[in-house]
Each structure stands twice: as structure tokens, then as C-alpha cells.
C-alpha positions in Angstrom: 102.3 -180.2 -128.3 102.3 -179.1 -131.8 98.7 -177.0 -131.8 98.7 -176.9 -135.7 98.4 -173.1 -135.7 100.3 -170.2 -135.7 102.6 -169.5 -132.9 100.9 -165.7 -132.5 97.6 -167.6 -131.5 99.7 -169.9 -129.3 101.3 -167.0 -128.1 98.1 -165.1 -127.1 96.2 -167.4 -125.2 99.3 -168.3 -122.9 99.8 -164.9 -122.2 95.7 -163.9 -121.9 95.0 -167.3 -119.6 98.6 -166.3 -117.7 97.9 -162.9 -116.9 94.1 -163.3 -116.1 94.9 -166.8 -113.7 97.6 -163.8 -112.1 95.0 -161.2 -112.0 91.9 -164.1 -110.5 94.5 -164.9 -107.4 95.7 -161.4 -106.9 92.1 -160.4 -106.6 91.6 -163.5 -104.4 94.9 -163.2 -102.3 92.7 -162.6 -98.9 90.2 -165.2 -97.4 87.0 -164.3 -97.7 84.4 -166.0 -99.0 82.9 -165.9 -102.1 79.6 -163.7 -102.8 77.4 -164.9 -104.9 77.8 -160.8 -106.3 81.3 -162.0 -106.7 81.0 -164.9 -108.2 79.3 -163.7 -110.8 80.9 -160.4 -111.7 84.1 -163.3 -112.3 82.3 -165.6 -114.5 81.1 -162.5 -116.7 84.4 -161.3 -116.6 85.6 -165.4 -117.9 82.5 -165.4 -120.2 83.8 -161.6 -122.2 87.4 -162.8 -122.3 86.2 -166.6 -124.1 83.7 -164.0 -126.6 87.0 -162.0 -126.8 89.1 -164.3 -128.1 86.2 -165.9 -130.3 86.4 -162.5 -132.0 90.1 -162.4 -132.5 89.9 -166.0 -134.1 87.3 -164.3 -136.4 89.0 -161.3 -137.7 92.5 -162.7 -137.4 91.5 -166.3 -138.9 88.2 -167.2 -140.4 84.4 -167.3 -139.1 84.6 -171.0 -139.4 87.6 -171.3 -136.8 85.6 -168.9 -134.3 82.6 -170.8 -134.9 84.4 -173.8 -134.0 85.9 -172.9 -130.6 82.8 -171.3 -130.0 80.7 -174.5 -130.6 83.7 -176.2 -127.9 83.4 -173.3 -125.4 79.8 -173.6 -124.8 79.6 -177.2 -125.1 82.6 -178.1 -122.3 81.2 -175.2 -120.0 77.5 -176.9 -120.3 78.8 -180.3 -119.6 80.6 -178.6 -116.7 77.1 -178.2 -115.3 76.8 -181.7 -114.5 80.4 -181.5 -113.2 79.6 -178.9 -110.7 77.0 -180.9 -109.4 79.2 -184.1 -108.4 81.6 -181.2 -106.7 78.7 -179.9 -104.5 78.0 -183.7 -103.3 81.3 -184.2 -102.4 82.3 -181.0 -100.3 79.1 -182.0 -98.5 80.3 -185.3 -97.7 83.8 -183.7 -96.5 82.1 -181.2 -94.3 83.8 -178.4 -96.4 82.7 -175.0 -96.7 83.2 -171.4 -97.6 86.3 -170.0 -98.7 87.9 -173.7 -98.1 86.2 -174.9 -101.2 87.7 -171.9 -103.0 90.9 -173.1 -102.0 90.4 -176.8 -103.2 88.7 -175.3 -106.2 92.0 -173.5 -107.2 94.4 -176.6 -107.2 91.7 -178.7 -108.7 91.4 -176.5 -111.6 95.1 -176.2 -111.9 94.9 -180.4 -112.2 92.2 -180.0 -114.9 94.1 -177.4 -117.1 96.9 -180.2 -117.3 94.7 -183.2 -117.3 92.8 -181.9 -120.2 95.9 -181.1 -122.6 97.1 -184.7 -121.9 93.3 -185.7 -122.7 93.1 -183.5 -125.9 96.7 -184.6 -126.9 95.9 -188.1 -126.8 92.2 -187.8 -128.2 93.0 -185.7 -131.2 95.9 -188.3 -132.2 93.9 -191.2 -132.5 91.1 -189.0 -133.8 90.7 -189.8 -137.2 92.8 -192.6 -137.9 90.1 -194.7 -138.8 85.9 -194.2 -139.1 86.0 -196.8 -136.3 87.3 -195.0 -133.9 85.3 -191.9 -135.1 82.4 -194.0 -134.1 83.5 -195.1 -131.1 83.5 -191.3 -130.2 80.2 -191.2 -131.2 79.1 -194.2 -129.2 80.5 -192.7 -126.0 79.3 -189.2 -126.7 76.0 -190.7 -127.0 76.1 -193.4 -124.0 77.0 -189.9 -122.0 74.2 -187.9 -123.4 71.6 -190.9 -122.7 72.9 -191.5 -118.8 72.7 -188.2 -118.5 69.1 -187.8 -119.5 68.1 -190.5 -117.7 70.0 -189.1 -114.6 68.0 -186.0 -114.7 64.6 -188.3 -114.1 65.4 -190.0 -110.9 66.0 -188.2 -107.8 69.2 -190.3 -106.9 69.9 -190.2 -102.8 73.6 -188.0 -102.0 76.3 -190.1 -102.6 78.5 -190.5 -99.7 82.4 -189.7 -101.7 84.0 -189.8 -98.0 84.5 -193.4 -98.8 85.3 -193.1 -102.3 87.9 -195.8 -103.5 90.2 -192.3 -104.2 90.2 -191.6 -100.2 90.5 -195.5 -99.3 93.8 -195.5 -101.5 95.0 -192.2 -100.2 94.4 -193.4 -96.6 96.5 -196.7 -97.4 99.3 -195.1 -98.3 99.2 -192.1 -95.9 97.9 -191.5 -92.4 94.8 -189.1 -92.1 94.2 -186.5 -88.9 90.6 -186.5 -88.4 90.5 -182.7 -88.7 90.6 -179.7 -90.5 93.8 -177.8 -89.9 93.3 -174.5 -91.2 93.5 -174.8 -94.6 96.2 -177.4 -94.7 96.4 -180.4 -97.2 98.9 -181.8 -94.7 100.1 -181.4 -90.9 103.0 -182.5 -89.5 103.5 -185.0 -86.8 103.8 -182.0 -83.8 101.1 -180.5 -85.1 98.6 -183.7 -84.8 99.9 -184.1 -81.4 99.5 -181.0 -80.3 95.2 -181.1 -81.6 95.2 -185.2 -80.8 95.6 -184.1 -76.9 93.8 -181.1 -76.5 91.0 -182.1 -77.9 91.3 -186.2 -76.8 91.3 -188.5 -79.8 94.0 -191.0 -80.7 96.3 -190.8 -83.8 96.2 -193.4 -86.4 99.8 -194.4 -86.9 102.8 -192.8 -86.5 103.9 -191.3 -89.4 105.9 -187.0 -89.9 102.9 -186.2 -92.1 99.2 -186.9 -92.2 96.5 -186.2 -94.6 93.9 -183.9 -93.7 90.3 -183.8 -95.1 90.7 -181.1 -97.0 93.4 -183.2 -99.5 90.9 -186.0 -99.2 88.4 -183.8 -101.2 91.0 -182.4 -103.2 91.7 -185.7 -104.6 88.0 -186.8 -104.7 87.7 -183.3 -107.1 90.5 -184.5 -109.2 89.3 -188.0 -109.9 85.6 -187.5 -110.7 86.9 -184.4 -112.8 89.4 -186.8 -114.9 86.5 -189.1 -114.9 84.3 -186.7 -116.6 87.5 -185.9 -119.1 86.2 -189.0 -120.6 83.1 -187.7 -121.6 83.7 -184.2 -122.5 86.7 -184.2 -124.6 85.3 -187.0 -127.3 82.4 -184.5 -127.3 84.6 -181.7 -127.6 86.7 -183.6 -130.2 83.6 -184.2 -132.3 83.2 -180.6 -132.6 86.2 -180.0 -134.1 88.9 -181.9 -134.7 91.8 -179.4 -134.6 93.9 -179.7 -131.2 94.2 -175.7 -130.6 90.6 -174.9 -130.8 89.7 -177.9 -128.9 92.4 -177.0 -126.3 91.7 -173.2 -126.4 87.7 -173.8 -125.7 88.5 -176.2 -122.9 90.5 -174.0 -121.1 88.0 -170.8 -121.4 85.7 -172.9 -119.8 87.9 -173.9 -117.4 89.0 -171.4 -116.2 85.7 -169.5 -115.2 84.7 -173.5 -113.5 85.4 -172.5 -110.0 82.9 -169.1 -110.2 80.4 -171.3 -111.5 80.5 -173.3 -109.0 79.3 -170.6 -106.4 77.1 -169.5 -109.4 75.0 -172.6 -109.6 75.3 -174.0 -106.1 72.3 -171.0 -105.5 71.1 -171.4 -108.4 71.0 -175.0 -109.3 67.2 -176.0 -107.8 65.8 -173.2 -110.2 67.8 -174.7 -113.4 65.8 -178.0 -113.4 65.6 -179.0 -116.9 69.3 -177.7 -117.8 70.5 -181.3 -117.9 68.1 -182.5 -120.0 69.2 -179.2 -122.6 72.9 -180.7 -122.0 71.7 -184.5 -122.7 70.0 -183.4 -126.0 73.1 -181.6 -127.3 75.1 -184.7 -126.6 73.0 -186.8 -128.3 73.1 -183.9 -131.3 76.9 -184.2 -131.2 76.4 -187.9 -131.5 74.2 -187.9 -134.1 76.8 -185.2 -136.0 80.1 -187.6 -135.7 78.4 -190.5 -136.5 76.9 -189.4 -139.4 80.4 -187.8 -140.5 82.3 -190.6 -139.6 79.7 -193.2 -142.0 79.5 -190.3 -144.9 76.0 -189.6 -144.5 75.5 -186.5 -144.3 78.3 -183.5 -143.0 76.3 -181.0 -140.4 77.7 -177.1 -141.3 79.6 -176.1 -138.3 77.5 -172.6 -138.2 74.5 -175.3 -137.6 75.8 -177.2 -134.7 76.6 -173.5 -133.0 73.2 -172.9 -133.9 71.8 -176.4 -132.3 73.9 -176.0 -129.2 73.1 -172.7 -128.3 69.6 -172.9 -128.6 69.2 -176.5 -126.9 71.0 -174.7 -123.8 69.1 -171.7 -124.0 65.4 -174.0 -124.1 66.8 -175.6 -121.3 66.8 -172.2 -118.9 63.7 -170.9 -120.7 62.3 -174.3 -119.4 63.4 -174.0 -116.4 61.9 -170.3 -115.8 58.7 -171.0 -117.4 58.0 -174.9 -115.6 59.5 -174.5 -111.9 59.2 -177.6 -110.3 56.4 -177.7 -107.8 56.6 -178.1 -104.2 56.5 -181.4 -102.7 54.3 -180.9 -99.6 54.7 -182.7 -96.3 51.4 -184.4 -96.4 51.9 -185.2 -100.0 52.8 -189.1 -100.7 
């Protein structure tokens, strides 16, 4: 992928995301689960290395560049709120827990990392071709920004992903043991028989390999995060248009996804009105490209940082200062 920027910076961020992904699974080379202490000494640690490389972009480069991948950074790692929140639905409809979601995490985050560059690849190409399609962008950034703020409103029941149309495929074209081996993906055919007898259940078919649950989720993960590709890059995109700094903040953000995950799956009852901050900056971004694209009026990048940040930032104040209340049992 040509990046558009000098290899040095190219250079750089391989080796800083290379050697801190090294560093993440030495750390986490035993199975333990994660502390919510843990969790979030690692996403501080994610957060200082994106701010680090903002400031290299600004001393080596130019304050707009920095501003730019800033803008991207918090942007993709707010909409990865919502994200996060699809993943905690779907481990609960799996039955998986503790450190087996760190696991799934891992190789769903190594999907992402390549699913995005593909994503970015493509949407930066097309990108600019015409004003059309830089309203198009617009029109989906905005469709995302309104579902999302309406989604915040209703109190939607727990979506059952064990029969997502992902798994229905998956168990089409493989057999599935009913069971969580360890932390297998897949067991072999001795090993179903030898768990099928002992503990009295019948295998589906015959086959030298089934599916466990765990790759079930693991695909589920994948899907609804390729899915939500189609959201966040446009957004992303409409930020800035150049393919390194869109790439760059994307993987940042990435990269610290599977800490927040821990991070807000404590936290997320207290962060009520977060996804309406997020919805609002969509619908900012929106507002931003389409405007650009027709020749309104061009927002100063320095401004959307501005926007962005403090949108997010009103959205925890909000959140701190307007709890919601308790629902009592006798209360309708």
C-alpha cells in the first residue's frame, strides 16, 4: 500500500505497533484473567504510545498532520465504544468468560488490524474521485450517527448472536462439539469421543475436526467488527483523507480495543450518555464532509479536534453529573 509518506514514518509505526503487540503477549503469555487494575494500566500504556506518536508527527511533520491522526485516533476509539458493547452481548450468548475472551479478543483484533488496511485501502481510493461519493460518505457517516442516537433511547432486549447467520454458515460447513474444550477453536475427532461418552451426548456428524464454541464467537467478533468497518472508516476518512494517518489512527486505537473491553464492561452502566457524545460527533463529522464536499464552507482541522474532544468529554461529564436512577421493583 503506498501510504503517501515517508518511509521513516512507515518504518516507525511497524516497528512501535510490532514490538509493543510482542511486548502485550509476552506480558500476557500465562492465563490469568484480566484485572480490571490490569486492564487499565494497558490501555494507559496504548493511550501514551498513540499521544507519543501524535507528538512525533508534530515535531517531525507539521501540527496539522498530528492534529489529523489525532482527530482519527479519538474518533475510531470512541466509535469503538459502541463496538465493545455488541462484543459484551455476544460472549454472553456463547457462555464465554474470563481469560477465554482474552483469547478470542487477541485473534479478533489480529482480523481487525488486516480488515481495516483493506477497508482504508479501498476507502481512501474512491475517496475523492467525485463530490458524489464524498457525499455518500457523508450520508452514511450521518445515517450511523442518527441510529446510533436513537439506539441510545431504547432499552433494546439482549440479542441472542448464538444463532447469528455467521454461526448457521459456520455450522453448515463444519460440525460443532457442544463444548468448550479448553481453549480450543477446534478438537479432533478422538477428542469429541472421548468428552461425547463420558459425559453422554451424541455427536453431530462424523467428521476429523469440529468447531467448538469458542470459534463460533470468534467468528461472530469478526463479522460484527467488519460490519462496523463500514461505519467507522468513512468517518475516519472524513477526517482526513490521507491513507497513513487514517491507517496509523486506526491501528492506535486498535490496538488498546481488547483492554477496553475489560475497561468498560465495569464501567459501561456508569457511562450512560457516552453514546449520545459519539452520535453527535458523527453527525459533526457529517455535517464537516458534506459541507466540504458541496464547497460551503471548509471546517479547520484544529476545530474538528476541538469539536471531538469536547463532545466526548460532555458525554462522561454527563454521565458523572446525571446517573441514571434506579428502577425500583414496585416501580411500573
Amino acid at each position: 500500500m503506498d501510504f503517501g509518506f515517508p518511509s521513516e514514518a512507515v518504518v516507525i509505526l511497524g516497528v512501535t505497533v510490532v514490538s509493543s503487540v510482542w511486548l502485550d503477549l509476552f506480558s500476557h503469555r500465562n492465563s490469568e484473567e484480566v484485572t480490571l487494575k490490569n486492564a487499565t494500566a494497558w490501555s494507559v500504556f496504548w493511550i501514551s504510545l498513540a499521544l507519543a506518536f501524535y507528538g512525533y508527527l508534530h515535531f517531525r511533520y507539521s501540527e496539522e498532520f498530528a492534529s489529523l491522526f489525532l482527530s482519527g485516533y479519538v474518533l475510531e476509539k470512541a466509535l469503538s465504544i459502541d463496538n465493545m458493547m455488541v462484543f459484551v452481548a455476544i460472549f454472553s450468548s456463547f457462555g464465554i468468560k474470563g481469560i477465554l475472551q482474552h483469547r478470542i479478543l487477541y485473534y479478533g483484533i489480529v482480523g481487525a488490524l488486516v480488515f481495516r488496511a483493506a477497508f482504508v485501502a479501498a476507502g481512501t481510493a474512491v475517496f475523492g474521485l467525485s463530490h458524489w461519493i464524498e457525499l455518500l460518505f457523508a450520508a452514511i457517516v450521518l445515517w450511523t450517527g442518527i441510529k446510533m442516537f436513537n439506539g441510545s433511547e431504547e432499552n433494546d432486549e439482549t440479542v441472542d448472536y448464538s444463532s447469528h447467520w455467521s454461526v448457521r454458515l459456520t455450522k453448515k460447513l463444519l460440525p460443532v462439539f457442544p463444548r468448550l474444550v479448553e481453549n480450543k477453536f477446534l478438537v479432533k475427532r478422538s477428542i469429541a469421543d472421548d468428552v461425547a461418552k463420558k459425559e453422554g451426548f451424541s455427536l453431530p456428524r462424523s467428521a476429523p475436526l469440529y468447531a467448538t464454541p469458542l470459534l463460533l464467537c470468534l467468528l461472530c467478533i469478526e463479522v460484527s467488527d467488519i460490519i462496523f468497518s463500514f461505519d467507522s472508516v468513512p468517518a475516519i476518512i472524513a477526517v482526513t483523507k490521507e491513507p497513513f494517518l487514517v491507517y496509523s489512527a486506526v491501528i492506535f486505537a486498535i490496538l488498546g480495543l481488547r483492554n477496553l473491553y475489560f475497561m468498560l464492561a465495569a464501567a459501561a452502566k456508569y457511562l450512560i450518555h457516552l453514546e449520545k457524545a459519539v452520535a453527535l460527533v458523527l453527525v459533526f463529522i457529517a455535517i464537516k464532509l458534506g459541507s466540504s464536499a458541496l464547497g460551503l464552507y471548509h471546517i479547520h482541522h484544529e476545530v474538528s479536534l476541538i469539536v471531538v474532544l469536547g463532545l466526548i468529554a460532555l458525554g462522561v461529564v454527563a454521565s458523572l453529573l446525571f446517573p441514571e436512577k434506579e428502577q425500583h421493583a414496585s416501580d411500573p
